[in-house]
C-alpha positions in Angstrom: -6.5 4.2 4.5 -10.2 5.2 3.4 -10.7 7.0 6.7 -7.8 9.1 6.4 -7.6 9.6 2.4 -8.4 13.1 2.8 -5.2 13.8 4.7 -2.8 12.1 2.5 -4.4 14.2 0.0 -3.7 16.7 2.0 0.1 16.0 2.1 0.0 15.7 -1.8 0.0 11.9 -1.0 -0.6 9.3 -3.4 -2.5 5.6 -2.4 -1.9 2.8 -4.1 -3.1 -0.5 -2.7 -1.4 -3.0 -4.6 -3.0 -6.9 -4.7 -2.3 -10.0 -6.1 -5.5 -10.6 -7.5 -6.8 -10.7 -11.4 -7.7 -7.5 -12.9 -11.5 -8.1 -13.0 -11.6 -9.5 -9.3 -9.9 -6.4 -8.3 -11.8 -4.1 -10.2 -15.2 -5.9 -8.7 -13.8 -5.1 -5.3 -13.1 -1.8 -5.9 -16.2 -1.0 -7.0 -18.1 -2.9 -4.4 -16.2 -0.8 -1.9 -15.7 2.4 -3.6 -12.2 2.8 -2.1 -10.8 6.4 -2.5 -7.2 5.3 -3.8 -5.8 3.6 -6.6 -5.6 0.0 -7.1 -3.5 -2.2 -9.0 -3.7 -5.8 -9.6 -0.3 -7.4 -9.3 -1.9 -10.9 -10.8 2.0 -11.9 -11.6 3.8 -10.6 -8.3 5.7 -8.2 -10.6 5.9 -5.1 -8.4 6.0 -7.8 -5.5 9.4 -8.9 -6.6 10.9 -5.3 -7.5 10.4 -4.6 -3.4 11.0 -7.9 -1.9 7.4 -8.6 -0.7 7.0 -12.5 1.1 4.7 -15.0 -0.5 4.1 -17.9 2.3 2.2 -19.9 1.2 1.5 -21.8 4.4 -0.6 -17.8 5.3 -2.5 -17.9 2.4 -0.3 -16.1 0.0 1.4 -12.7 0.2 2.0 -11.1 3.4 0.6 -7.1 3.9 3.6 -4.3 3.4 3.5 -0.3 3.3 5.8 1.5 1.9 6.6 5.2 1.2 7.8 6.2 -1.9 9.1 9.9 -2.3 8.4 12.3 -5.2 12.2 10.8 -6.8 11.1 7.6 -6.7 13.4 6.7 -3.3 11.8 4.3 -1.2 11.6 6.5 2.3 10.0 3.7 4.1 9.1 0.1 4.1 7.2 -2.2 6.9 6.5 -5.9 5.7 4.3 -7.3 7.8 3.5 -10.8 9.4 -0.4 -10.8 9.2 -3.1 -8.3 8.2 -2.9 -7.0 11.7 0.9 -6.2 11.2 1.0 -2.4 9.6 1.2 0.7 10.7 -1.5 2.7 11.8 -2.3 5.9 9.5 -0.8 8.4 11.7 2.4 6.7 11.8 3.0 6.8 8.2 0.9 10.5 8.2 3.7 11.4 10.7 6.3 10.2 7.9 5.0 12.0 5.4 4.7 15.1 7.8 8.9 14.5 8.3 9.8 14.2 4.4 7.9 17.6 3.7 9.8 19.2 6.8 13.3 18.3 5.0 
């Protein structure tokens, strides 16, 4: 998502990369990486539970998911994945955003 951030700005995109981690841990890895996009600690699985994200705990914890969320709030697109290897590419979910602004 860093390498493209410019065009999901582009598309009037927001990023949020959402994590299970404390506030200070993700804040620390923010900064130590000075991602583009907004992050937001999800400590207590709260936003996890509103869209049905998987905790196993035999993979270490909470398994990766993208989703698109239009301007009204509808969610336009969800991929939960089995492993960090599991998402979609950027131009996949580019191409998505590409389709809502089309409609």
């Amino acid at each position: 998502m860093r390498q493209d951030h410019e065009h999901y700005q582009s598309r009037d995109a927001i990023v949020v990369a959402i994590g299970p981690d404390s506030k200070s841990d993700f804040q620390r890895y923010w900064e130590k990486n000075k991602l583009p996009f907004t992050g937001l600690p999800d400590e207590k699985h709260s936003v996890l539970k509103l869209y049905g994200q998987e905790v196993k705990l035999f993979k270490m914890g909470r398994q990766p998911a993208q989703m698109l969320i239009d301007k009204k709030g509808d969610l336009r697109f969800v991929h939960y994945g089995h492993s960090m290897s599991d998402i979609p590419g950027n131009e996949e979910i580019i191409a998505l955003l590409d389709k809502l602004e089309a409609e």
